[in-house]
PAVEXTOR-996950 format. One record per atom (N, C-alpha, C): residue in three letters; y negated, x negated, z. Coordinates in steps of 0.05 Angstrom, whole numbers, padded with zeros to 5 digits, always signed. Last residue first. Layout:
N
ALAYXZ/...
//
This chain:
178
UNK+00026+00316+00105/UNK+00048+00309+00118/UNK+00043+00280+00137/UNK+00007+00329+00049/UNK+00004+00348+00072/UNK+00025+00330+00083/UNK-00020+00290-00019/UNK+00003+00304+00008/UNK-00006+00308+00031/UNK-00065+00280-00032/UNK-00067+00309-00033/UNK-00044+00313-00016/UNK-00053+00218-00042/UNK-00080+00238-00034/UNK-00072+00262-00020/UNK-00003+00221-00070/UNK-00011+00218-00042/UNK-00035+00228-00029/UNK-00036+00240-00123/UNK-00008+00257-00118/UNK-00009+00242-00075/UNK-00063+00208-00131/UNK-00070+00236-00121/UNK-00059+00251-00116/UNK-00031+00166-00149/UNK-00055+00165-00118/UNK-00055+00190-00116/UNK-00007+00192-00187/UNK+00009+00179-00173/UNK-00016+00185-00138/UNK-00047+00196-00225/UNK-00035+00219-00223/UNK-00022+00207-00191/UNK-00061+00139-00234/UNK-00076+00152-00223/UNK-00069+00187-00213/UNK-00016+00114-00254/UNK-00012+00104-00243/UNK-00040+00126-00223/UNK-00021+00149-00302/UNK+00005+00151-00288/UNK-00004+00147-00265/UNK-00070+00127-00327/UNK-00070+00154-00315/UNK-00047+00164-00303/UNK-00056+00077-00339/UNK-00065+00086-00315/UNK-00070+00111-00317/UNK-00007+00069-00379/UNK-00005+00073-00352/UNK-00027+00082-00325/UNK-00030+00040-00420/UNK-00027+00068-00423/UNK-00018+00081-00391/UNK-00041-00022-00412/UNK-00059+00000-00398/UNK-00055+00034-00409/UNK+00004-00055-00401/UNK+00010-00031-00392/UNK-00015-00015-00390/UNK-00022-00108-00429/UNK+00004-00081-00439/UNK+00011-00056-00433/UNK-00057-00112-00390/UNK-00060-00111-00418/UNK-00050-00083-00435/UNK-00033-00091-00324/UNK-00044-00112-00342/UNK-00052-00095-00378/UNK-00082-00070-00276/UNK-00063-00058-00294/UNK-00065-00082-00317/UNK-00131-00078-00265/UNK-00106-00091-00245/UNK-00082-00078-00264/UNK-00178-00055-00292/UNK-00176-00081-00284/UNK-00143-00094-00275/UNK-00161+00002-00287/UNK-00160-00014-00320/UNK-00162-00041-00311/UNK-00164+00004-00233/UNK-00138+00013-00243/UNK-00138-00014-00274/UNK-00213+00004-00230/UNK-00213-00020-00214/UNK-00175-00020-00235/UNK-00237+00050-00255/UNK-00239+00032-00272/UNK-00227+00002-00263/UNK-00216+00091-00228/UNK-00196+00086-00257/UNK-00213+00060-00268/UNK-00233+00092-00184/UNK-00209+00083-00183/UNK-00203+00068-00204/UNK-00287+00112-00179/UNK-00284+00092-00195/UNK-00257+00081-00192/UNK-00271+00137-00106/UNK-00284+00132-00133/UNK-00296+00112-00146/UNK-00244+00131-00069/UNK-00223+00137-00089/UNK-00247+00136-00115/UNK-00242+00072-00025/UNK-00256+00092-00038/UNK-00243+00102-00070/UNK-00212+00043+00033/UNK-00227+00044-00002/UNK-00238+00061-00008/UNK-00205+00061+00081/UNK-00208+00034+00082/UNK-00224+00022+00045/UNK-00198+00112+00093/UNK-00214+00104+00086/UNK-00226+00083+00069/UNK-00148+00129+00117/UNK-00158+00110+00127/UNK-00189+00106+00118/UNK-00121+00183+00093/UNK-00120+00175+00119/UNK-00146+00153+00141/UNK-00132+00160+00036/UNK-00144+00191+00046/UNK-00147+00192+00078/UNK-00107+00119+00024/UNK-00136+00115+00021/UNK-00154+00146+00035/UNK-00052+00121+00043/UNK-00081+00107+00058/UNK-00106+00119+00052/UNK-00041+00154-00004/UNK-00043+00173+00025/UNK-00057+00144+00046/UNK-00052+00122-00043/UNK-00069+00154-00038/UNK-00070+00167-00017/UNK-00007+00091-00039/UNK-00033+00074-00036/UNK-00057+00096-00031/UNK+00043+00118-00043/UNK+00038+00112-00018/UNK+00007+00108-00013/UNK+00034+00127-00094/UNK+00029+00156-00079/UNK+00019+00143-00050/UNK+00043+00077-00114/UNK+00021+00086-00121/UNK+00012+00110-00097/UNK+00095+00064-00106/UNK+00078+00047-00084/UNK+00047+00064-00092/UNK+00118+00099-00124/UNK+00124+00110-00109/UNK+00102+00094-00088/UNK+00121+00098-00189/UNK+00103+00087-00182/UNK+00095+00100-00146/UNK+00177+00104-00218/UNK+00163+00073-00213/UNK+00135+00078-00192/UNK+00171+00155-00236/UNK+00195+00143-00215/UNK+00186+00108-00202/UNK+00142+00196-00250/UNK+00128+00169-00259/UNK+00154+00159-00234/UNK+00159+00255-00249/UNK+00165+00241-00277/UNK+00151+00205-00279/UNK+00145+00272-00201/UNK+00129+00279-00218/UNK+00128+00263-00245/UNK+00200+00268-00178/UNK+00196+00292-00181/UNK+00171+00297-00208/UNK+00199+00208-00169/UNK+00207+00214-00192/UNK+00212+00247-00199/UNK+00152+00209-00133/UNK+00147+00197-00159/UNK+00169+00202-00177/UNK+00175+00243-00096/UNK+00157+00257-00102/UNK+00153+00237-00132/UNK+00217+00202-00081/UNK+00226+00234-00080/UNK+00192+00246-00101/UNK+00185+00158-00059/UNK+00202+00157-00078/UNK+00212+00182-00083/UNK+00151+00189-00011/UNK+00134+00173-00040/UNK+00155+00172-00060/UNK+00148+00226+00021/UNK+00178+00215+00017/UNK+00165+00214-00020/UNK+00111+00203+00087/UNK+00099+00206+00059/UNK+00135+00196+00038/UNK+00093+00203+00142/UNK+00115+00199+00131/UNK+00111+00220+00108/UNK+00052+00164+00184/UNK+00052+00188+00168/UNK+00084+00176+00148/UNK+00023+00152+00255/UNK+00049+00151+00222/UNK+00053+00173+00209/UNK-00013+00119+00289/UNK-00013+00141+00274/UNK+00004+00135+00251/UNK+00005+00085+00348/UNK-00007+00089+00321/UNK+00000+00114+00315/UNK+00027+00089+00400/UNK+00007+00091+00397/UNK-00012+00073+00372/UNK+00084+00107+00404/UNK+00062+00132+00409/UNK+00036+00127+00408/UNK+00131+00084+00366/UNK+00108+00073+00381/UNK+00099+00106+00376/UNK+00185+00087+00331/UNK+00189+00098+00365/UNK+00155+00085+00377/UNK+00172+00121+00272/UNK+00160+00105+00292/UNK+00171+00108+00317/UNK+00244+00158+00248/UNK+00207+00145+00266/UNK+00203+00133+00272/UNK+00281+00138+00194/UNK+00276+00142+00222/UNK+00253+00142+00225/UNK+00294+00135+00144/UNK+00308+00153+00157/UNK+00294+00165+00188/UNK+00273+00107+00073/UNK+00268+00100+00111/UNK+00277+00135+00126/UNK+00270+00127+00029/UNK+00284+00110+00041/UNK+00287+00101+00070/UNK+00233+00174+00037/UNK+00253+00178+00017/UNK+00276+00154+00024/UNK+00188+00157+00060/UNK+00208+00172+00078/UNK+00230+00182+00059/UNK+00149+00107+00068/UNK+00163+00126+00046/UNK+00192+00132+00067/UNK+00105+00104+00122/UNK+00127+00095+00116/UNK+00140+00128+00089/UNK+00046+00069+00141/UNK+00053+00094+00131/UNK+00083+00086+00117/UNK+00019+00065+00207/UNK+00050+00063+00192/UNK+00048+00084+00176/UNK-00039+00037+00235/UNK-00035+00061+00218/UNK-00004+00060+00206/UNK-00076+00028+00300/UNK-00074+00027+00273/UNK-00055+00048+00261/UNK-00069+00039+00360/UNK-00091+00047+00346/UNK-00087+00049+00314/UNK-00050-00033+00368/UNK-00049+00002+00380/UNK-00068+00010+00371/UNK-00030-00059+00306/UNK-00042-00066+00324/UNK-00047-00035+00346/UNK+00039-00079+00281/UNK+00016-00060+00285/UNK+00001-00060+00311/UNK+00090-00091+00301/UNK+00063-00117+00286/UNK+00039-00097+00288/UNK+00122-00062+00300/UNK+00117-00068+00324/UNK+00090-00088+00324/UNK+00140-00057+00249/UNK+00130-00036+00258/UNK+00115-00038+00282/UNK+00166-00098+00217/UNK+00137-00094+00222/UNK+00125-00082+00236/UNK+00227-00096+00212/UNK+00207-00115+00224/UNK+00177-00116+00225/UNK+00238-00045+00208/UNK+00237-00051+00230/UNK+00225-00080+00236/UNK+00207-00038+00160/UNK+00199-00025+00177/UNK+00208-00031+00205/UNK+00239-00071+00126/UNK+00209-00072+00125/UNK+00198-00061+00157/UNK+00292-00041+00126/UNK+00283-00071+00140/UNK+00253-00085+00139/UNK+00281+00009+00098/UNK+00274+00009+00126/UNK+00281-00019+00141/UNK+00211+00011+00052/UNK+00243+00001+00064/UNK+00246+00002+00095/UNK+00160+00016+00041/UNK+00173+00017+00027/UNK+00211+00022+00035/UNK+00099+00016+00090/UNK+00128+00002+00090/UNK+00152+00025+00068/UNK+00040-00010+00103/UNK+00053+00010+00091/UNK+00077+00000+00082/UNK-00001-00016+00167/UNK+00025-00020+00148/UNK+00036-00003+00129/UNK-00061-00029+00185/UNK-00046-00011+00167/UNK-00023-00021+00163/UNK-00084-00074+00212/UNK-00081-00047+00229/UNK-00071-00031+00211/UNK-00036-00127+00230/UNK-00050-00102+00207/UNK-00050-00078+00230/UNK-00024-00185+00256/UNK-00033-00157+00259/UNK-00043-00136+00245/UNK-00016-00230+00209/UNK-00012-00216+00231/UNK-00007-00196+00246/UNK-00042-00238+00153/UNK-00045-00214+00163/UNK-00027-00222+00188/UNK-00069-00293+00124/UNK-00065-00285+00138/UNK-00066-00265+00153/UNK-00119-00314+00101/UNK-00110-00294+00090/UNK-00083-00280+00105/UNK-00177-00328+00141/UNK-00158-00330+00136/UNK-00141-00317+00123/UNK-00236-00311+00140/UNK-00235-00339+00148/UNK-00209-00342+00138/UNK-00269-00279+00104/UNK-00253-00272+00107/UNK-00240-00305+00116/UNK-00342-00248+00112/UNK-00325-00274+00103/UNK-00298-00268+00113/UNK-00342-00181+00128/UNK-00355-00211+00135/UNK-00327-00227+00114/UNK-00325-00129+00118/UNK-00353-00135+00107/UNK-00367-00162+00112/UNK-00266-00134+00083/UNK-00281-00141+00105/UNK-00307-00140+00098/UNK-00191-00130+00087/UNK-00206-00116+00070/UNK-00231-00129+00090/UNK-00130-00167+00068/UNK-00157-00157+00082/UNK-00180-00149+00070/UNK-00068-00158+00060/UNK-00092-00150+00041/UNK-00118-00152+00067/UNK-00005-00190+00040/UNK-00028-00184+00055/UNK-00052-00184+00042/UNK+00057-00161+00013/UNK+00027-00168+00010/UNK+00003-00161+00034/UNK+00125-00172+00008/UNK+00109-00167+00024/UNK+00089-00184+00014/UNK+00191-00168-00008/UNK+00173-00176-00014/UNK+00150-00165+00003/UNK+00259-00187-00017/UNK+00242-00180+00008/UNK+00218-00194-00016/UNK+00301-00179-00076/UNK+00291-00186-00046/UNK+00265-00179-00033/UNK+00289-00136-00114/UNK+00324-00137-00096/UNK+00311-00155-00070/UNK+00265-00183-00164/UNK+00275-00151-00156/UNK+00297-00151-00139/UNK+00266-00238-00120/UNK+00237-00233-00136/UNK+00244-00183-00140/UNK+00300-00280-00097/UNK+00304-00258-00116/UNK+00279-00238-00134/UNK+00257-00308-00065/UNK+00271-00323-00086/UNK+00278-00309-00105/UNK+00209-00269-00032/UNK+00230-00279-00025/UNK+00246-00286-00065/UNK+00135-00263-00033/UNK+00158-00255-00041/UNK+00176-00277-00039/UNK+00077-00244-00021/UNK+00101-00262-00015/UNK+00114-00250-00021/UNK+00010-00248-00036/UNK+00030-00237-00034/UNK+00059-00257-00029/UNK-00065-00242-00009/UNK-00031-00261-00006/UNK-00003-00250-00019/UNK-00125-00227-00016/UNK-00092-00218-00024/UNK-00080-00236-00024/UNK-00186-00214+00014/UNK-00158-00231+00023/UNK-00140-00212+00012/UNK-00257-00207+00011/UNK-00226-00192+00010/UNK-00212-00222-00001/UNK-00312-00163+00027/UNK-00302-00184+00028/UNK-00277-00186+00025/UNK-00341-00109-00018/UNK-00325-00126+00011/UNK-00320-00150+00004/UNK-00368-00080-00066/UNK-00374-00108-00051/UNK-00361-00123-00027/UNK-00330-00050-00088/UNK-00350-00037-00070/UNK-00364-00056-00053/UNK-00300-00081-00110/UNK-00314-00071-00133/UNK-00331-00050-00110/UNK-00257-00099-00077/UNK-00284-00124-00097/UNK-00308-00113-00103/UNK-00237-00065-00070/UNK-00248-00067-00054/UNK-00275-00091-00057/UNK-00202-00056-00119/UNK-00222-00038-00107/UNK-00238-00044-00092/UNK-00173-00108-00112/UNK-00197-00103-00127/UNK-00208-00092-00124/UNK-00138-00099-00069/UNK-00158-00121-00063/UNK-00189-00105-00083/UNK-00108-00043-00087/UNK-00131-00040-00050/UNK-00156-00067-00062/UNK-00085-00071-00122/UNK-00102-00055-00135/UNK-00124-00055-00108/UNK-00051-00114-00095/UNK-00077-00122-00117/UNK-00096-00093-00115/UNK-00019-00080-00065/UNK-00039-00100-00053/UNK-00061-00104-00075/UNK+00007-00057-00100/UNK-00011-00041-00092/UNK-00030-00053-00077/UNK+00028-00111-00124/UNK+00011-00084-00145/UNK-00006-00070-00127/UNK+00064-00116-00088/UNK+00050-00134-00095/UNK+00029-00122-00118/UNK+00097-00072-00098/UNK+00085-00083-00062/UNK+00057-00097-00078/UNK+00143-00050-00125/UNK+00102-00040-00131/UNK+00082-00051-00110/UNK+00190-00061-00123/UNK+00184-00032-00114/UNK+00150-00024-00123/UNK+00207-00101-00132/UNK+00207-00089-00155/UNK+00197-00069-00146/UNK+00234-00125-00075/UNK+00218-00128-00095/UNK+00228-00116-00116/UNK+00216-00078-00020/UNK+00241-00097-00037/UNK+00224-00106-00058/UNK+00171-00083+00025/UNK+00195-00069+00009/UNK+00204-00094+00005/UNK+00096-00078+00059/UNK+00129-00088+00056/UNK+00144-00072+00034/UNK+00036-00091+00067/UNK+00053-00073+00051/UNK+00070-00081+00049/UNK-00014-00096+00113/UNK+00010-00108+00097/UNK+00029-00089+00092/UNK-00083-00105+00123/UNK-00061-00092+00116/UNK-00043-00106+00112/UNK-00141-00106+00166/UNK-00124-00125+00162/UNK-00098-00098+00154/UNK-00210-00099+00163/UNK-00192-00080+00168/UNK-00165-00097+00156/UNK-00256-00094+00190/UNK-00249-00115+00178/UNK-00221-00102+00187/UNK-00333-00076+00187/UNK-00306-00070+00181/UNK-00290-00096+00176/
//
C-alpha cells in the first residue's frame, strides 16, 4: 500500500487536524507515514492544505502530488485539486460549501454536506471529522478501530473532553449514505 492524500480548505476548518489524526492512526497500525501541512500567512480565512501518506514501505518524500484521495473543504480547493487526482482515486468534497461536481468520470466522488450535518449534530466545528469517516469507510486506507485511543493522542491536552465529539463526528461520516 502506498496510498498518497491531501486535504484542502480554509484555515480554521480542521485540514490540518484531520491530516494528523489519518497520520497517527496510521502510526498506530504500523504504516509507514508522511504529514506536511501548509498553510497560507492568514492561518483562519486562508488557504490551508495537508499532505498525508499513508505506506507499508519507507516514505522517500512528503510530498503529495498526486493523491489518490482528496478531501476538499472549499470550492477553490476543489477546483484546484480536482484534476490532481490520480484515475481511479477518490474526491471527497463537503457539499455544504462546494456547489458543483466532479466534471472527471474517472474517480469516485462522494459528496458528503459535512458542514450541514456537524452543525445539525450540535459539534459545528468538526465537519473535517465527518469528512475523515466517510474516507475511512470508502477507502479503507485506516481502520476505525482503536480510533479513540489514536483521537486521545492527537487531540491536545485541553481539548481532551472533545473526543467523543470528535468520534460522534467520524461516525456520523461513516454511516452517511451518499
Amino acid at each position: 500500500m502506498y496510498t498518497q492524500i491531501l486535504i484542502a480548505g480554509f484555515g480554521g476548518q480542521g485540514v490540518l487536524f484531520a491530516g494528523k489524526v489519518l497520520a497517527y492512526k496510521g502510526l498506530t497500525e504500523e504504516k509507514q507515514i508522511s504529514w506536511l501541512p501548509s498553510y497560507g500567512p492568514e492561518m483562519r480565512g486562508g488557504t490551508a492544505n495537508c499532505s498525508v501518506i499513508v505506506s507499508d514501505t519507507p516514505v522517500g518524500s512528503p510530498i503529495v502530488h498526486d493523491p489518490d484521495i482528496l478531501v476538499v473543504m472549499n470550492l477553490p480547493s476543489f477546483d484546484k485539486y480536482e484534476n490532481a487526482v490520480v484515475p481511479g482515486g477518490y474526491a471527497f468534497v463537503d457539499s455544504t460549501l462546494i456547489d458543483r461536481k466532479s466534471e472527471r468520470s474517472d474517480i469516485s466522488a462522494f459528496y458528503i454536506p459535512a458542514t450541514k450535518m456537524a452543525r445539525g449534530l450540535g459539534i459545528p466545528t468538526l465537519a473535517n471529522m465527518i469528512m475523515i469517516g466517510k474516507v475511512i469507510r470508502e477507502t479503507g486506507v485506516i481502520s476505525m478501530d482503536g480510533l479513540r485511543d489514536a483521537l486521545a493522542k492527537t487531540v491536545s491536552a485541553k481539548h481532551q473532553d472533545l473526543i467523543d465529539a470528535n468520534l460522534k463526528a467520524i461516525e456520523a461520516g461513516y454511516s452517511f449514505e451518499g
